[in-house]
N, C-alpha and C positions, 0 to 999 in steps of 0.2 A: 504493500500500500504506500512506501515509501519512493520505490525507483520505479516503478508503472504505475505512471498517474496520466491524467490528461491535464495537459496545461491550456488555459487562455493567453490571447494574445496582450495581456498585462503581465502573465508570470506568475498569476497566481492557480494554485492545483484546485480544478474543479471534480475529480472524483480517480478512485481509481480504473483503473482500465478489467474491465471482468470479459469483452467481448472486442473483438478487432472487424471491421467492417472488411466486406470484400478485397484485396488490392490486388497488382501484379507487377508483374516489372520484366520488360523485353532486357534480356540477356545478347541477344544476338540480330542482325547485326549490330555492333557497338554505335553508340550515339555519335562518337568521333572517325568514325574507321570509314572507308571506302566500298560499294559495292559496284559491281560490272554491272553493264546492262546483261537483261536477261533474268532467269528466274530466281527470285532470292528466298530465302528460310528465314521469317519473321519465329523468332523463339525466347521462350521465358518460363517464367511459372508464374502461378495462380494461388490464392490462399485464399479463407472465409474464417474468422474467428465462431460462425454461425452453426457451418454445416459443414459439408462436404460439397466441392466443385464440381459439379454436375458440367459444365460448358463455357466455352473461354471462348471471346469473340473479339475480333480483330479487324481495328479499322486503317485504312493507309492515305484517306484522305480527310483526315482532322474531323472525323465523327459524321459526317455525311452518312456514308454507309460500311455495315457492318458484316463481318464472315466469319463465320464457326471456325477455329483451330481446331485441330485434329491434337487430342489430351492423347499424349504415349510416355507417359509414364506417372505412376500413383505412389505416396507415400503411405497411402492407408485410407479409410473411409474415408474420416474427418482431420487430414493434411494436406501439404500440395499437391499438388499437381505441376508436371510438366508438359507445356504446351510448343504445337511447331502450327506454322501458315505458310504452304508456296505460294508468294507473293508474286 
């Protein structure tokens, strides 16, 4: 209750953290790094402090429109998920 809190943007702890909302983060390719033209592999992982990640979805023009990645590989029910997109 000490080092997993949720802070406000003043700094002060508004509770602790018992639940973590959805999040993900693309791993590959790197944010700085170079791709060829042609077909790329959008990849990362997926979490839910909720549930278990049932479907990861993948946008490549800033939220316009959206496509299922293909989850190939699980940590367990209610863990991550590793996800890939042929972009």
């Amino acid at each position: 209750t000490e080092s997993y809190v949720i802070i406000d943007e003043d700094g002060r702890v508004v509770r602790p953290v018992r639940e973590m909302p959805v999040s993900s983060v693309i791993t590959s390719p790197l944010s700085d790094g170079e791709v060829v033209a042609g077909p790329v592999t959008v990849g990362g992982f997926a979490w839910s402090g909720y549930a278990g990640v049932a479907a990861v979805e993948v946008s490549t023009d800033g939220g316009e429109t959206w496509n299922e990645a293909e989850i190939v590989e699980e940590a367990g029910p209610l863990s991550w998920v590793r996800f890939a997109y042929e972009w």
